[in-house]
N, C-alpha and C positions, 0 to 999 in steps of 0.2 A: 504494500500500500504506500502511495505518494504521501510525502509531508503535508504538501500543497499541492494544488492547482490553479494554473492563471485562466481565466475564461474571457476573452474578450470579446467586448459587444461591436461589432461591423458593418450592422445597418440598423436604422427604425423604422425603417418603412419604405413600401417603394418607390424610390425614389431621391432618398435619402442622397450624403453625399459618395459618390466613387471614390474618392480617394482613400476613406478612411479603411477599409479592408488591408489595402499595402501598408498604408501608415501602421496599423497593431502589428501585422507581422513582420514590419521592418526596424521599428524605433523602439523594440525593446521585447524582452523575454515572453511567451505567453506557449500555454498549451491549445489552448484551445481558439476559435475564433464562430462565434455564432450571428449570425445574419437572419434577422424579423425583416420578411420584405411582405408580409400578409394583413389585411385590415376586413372585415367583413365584406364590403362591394367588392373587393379585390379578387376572390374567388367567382364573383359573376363576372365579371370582366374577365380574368382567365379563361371562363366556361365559354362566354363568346368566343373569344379568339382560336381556342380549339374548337368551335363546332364548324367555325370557316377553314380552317387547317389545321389537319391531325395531327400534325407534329411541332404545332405551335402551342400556348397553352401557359406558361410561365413565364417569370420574370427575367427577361432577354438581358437585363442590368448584367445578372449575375455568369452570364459567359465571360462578358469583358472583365469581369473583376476577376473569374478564376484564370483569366487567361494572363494577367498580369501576377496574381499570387501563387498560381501554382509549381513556380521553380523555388519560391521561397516554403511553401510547407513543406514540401518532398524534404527538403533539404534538412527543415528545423525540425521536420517531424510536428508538426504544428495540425489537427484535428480538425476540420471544417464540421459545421451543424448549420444547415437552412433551411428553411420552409419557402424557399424562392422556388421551388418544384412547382408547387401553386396546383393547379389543375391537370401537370403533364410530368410529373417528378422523373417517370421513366425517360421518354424526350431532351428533358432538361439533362439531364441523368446521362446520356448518350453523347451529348453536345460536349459536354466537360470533357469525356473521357477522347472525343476526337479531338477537342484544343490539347489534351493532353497528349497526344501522339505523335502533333506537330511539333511540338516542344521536345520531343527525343523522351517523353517522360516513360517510366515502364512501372509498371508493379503497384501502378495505381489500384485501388479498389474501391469500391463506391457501394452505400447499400442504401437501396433504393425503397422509402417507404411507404405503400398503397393501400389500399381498402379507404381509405377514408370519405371518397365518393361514388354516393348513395343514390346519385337523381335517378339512375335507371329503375331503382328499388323501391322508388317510393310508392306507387303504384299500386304495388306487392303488400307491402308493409301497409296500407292503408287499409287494404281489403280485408287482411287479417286483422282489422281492429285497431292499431297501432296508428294513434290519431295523427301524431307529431303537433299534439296543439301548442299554438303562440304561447310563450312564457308571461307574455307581457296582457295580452288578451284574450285569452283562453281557446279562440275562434280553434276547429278545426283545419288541419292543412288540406282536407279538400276543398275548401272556398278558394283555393289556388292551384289545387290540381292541375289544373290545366293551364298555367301561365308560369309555370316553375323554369328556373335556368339554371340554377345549381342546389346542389343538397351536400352539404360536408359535413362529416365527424369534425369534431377536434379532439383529436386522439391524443395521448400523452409523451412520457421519454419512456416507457418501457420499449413501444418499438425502437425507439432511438438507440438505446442500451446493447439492444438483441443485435442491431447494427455494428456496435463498435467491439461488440463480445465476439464477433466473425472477424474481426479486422481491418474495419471500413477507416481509411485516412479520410474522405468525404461519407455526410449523411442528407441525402437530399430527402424532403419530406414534401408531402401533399399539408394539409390543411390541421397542422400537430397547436397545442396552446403554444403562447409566443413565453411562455416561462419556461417549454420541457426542452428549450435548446439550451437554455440555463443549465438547470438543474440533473440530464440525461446524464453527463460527463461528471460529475460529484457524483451520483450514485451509481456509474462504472469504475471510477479510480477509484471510490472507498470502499465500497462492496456494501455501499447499505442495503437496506432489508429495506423491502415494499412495502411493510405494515411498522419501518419506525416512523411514527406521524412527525416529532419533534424535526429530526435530519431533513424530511423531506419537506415539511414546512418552509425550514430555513432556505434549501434551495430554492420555492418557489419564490419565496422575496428576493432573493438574489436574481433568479429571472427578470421579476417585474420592474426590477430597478435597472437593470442593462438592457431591458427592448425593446424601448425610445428612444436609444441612443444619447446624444448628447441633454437630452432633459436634465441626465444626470450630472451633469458634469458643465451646468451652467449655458445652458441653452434654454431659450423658451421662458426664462428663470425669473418670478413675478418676487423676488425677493431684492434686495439691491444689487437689481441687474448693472447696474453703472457700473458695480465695482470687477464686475466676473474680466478677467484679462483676456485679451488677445482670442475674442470670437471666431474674426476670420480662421485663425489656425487648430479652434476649439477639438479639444484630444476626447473620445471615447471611453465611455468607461469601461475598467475591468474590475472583475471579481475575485479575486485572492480567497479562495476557499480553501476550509480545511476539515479534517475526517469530522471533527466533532461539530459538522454545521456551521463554525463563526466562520465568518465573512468581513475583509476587510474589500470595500470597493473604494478602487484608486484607480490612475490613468497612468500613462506614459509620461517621465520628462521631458521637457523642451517642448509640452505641444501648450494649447492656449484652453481655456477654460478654465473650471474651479471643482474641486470635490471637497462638499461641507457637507454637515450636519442638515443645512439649510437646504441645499438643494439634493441630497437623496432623500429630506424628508418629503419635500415639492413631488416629488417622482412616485413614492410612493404610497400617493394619494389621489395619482391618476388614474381614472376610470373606476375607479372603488365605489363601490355598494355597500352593504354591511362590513367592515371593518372587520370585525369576527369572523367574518362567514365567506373568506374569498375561498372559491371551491373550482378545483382543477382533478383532472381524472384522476390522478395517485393519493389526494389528499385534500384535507379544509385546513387551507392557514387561518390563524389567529391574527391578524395585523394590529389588534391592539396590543399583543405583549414584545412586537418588536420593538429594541432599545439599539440608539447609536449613540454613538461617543467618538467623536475626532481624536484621533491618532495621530497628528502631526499635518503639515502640509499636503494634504489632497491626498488623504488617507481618514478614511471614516469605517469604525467597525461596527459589523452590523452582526447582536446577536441573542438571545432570551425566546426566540419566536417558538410559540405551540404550534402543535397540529394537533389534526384530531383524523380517524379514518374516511377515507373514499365515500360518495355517494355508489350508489351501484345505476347511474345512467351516467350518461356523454350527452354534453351538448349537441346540438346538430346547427349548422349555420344555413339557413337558406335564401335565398333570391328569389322576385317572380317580379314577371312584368306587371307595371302598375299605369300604365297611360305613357302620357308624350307630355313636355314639358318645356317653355321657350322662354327666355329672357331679355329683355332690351335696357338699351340705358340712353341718357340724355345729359350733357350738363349744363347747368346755368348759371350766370354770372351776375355778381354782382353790381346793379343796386339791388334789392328785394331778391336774392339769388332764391332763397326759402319759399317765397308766397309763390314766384312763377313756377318753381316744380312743385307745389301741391296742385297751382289750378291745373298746368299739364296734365296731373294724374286723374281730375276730377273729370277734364275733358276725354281723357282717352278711355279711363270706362266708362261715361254716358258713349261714345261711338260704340266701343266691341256691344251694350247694351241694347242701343237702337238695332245693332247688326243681326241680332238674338243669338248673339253666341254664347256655350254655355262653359263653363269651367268646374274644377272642384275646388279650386285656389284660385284668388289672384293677389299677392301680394306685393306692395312697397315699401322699397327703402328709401330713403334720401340720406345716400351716402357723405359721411361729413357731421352728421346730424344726428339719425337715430339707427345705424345700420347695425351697429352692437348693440346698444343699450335698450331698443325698440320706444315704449313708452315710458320707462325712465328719463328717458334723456331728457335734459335740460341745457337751453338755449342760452347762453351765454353774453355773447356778443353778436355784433351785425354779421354775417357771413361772407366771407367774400365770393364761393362756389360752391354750388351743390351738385352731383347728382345724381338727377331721378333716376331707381332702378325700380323696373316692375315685371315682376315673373308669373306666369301661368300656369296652372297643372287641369290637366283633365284626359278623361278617358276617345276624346275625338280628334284626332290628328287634324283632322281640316279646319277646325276650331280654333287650333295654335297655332297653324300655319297663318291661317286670317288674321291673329293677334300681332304675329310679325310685319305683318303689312300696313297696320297705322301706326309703326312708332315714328319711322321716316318723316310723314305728312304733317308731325307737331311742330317739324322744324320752320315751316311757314303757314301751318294753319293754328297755331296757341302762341303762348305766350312769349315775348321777344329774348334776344341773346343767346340761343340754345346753338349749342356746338357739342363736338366730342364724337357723333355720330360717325362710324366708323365699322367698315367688315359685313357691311351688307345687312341684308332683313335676316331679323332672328330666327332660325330653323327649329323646329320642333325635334329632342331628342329623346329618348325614351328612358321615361320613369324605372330604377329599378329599387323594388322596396324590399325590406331586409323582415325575415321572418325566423326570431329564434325558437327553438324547439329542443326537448329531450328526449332521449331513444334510452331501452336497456342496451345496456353494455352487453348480455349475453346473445344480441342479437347482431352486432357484427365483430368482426377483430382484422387489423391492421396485416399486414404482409410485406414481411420484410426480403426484397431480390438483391442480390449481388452481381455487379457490375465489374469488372478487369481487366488492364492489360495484359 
């Protein structure tokens, strides 16, 4: 068993920045390096791309990054963990292993993790009773039956595990929780047990604090962000874990950013529900018994965390078409910038109104003014520009296409000054809305393939 493990965080999302992948495994020691490039739409978006072509499907970022880092893990022996697979992990999975060949690289292995996409199944699983109802509204999932475009597990790090227990220097995954790329490699290099709830706890908070990426490490950072150094070259976090669950998260030197107390507390309070009760396939962390305590310069130990055991389902993440949706803008200047985009918007729904078109939404902002805040906001001073955004949603495509067609007209039939218009009439793009769900866990299990040179 390792003393430590370094676990470094390489993306938060897709999209994130490219560089930082080479940055961890060049500007200093680490074992591992895991990359979050998945967010809920993100698999519906995958699911399109592959149903237009088969062997597309995944996060394309992620070639050009292993094509730049993969002379440096072979070399350091350095562990890749992604869920950049996405919707096509096999594919994705293939890709690597031919950039790997161009590179002279041999003796690669890659373990490729699947089952986690269900839409073929759901069909199946409905008929047999298995509602898949909304978490949030109880609705059954056949009110969508027929509009579905993706259905995913979010599986855990055991397939991850099973992965590196074969050999795998890469683990590419489908649709895994964005902590089990954390935590999968702490409980292969320590040999923890699947029912210690405390160890695994503590990895999941180490997950959830590395797979935003820089949030940790003073990015995004709503605390005195003035003081965080040197953004642009802002350095990633890593996880310094050890057998007995504590965790020290810190970054590389020479890079830019901050690791406090302050901001792994910030990080770990994103997207949080019950506090008590965050719940991931192998385990329920406690987030209220987690304690940090700064350790010096950009070194913060994170450790006290419970757990408590497994639920016995898996989330399910799904997608379905929900209508078409268009948006325009306008901006207006100063004098009265304010008054003339309200009448704009007063005028442009009495038109789409006389026109008898119908909507399920249509909302404004006037950006400048109340586009965060909505009706909180409070007006200050005279404005010098505003503007008007106004968005549509509905189930009639020709409805939103026609909404695109009077935003233009305002620029000489309403109120004077309006500029900004720009990129043509607003297209109607199609609505996709996010339906969570639970399935029993003894009703699917993940599939672990082996990939090599």
């Amino acid at each position: 068993m390792k003393e430590k493990i370094r676990i470094a965080s390489g993306q938060g999302f897709w999209g994130d920045l490219q560089s930082i992948p080479l940055q961890q495994v060049t500007k200093g020691p680490i074992d591992y390096l895991m990359m979050d490039f998945l967010a809920e739409v993100t698999m519906s978006i995958m699911q399109k791309q592959k149903k237009r072509n088969p062997s597309a499907g995944y996060a394309k970022d992620l070639i050009q990054i292993m094509k730049e880092i993969l002379p440096s893990i072979m070399e350091k022996n350095i562990k890749v963990i992604t869920n950049g697979g996405g919707a096509n992990p096999l594919a994705c999975s293939e890709e690597i292993l031919k950039c790997a060949k161009k590179l002279g690289i041999d003796g690669l292995k890659i373990a490729v993790v699947t089952g986690d996409n269900i839409l073929l199944n759901v069909d199946g699983l409905l008929s047999r009773g298995i509602e898949l109802n909304n978490m949030e509204t109880g609705e059954s999932a056949k009110n969508i039956q027929d509009r579905l475009i993706s259905a995913n597990i979010y599986f855990g790090a055991e397939p991850i595990v099973e992965g590196l227990k074969q050999g795998a220097q890469i683990v590419i995954t489908g649709r895994t929780t964005d902590t089990s790329l954390t935590y999968a490699p702490m409980i292969f290099e320590f040999g923890w047990s699947f029912d210690d709830w405390d160890k695994l706890a503590s990895g999941v908070v180490a997950g959830h604090i590395l797979e935003c990426g820089a949030q940790a490490t003073g990015g995004n950072f709503l605390g005195d962000w003035k003081m965080v150094p040197d953004l642009a070259r802002v350095g990633f976090p890593i996880a310094e874990a050890y057998p007995d669950g504590e965790v020290i998260i810190t970054k590389h030197d020479n890079t830019g950013g901050s690791v406090t107390t302050q901001t792994v507390s910030e990080q770990l309070v994103y997207e949080i529900g019950d506090p008590s009760n965050y719940i991931t396939p192998e385990c329920v962390a406690d987030f209220t018994t987690i304690r940090l305590e700064q350790q010096g310069k950009d070194r913060v130990r994170v450790f006290g965390i419970k757990g408590r055991p497994a639920t016995d389902s898996y989330k399910v993440s799904m997608a379905y078409h929900d209508g078409y949706s268009a948006v325009g803008t306008l901006t207006y200047t100063w004098p009265d910038a304010l008054e003339k985009a309200k009448k704009a918007d007063e005028i442009l729904r009495t038109r789409l109104s006389d026109l008898g078109l119908k909507f399920d939404e249509i909302r404004t902002e006037f950006l400048g003014v109340n586009a965060c805040h909505g009706p909180l906001a409070q007006i200050q001073n005279e404005i010098n520009e505003v503007v008007l955004r106004v968005g549509v949603r509905g189930h009639r495509a020709h409805d939103i296409e026609q909404f695109g067609k009077e935003i233009a007209p305002l620029i000489l039939t309403g109120p004077p000054t309006a500029t900004g218009f720009a990129g043509g009439r607003p297209k109607p793009s199609e609505v996709v809305a996010y339906w969570p769900a639970l399935i029993p866990k003894k009703l699917v299990k993940p599939e672990v393939i082996i990939l090599e040179l």
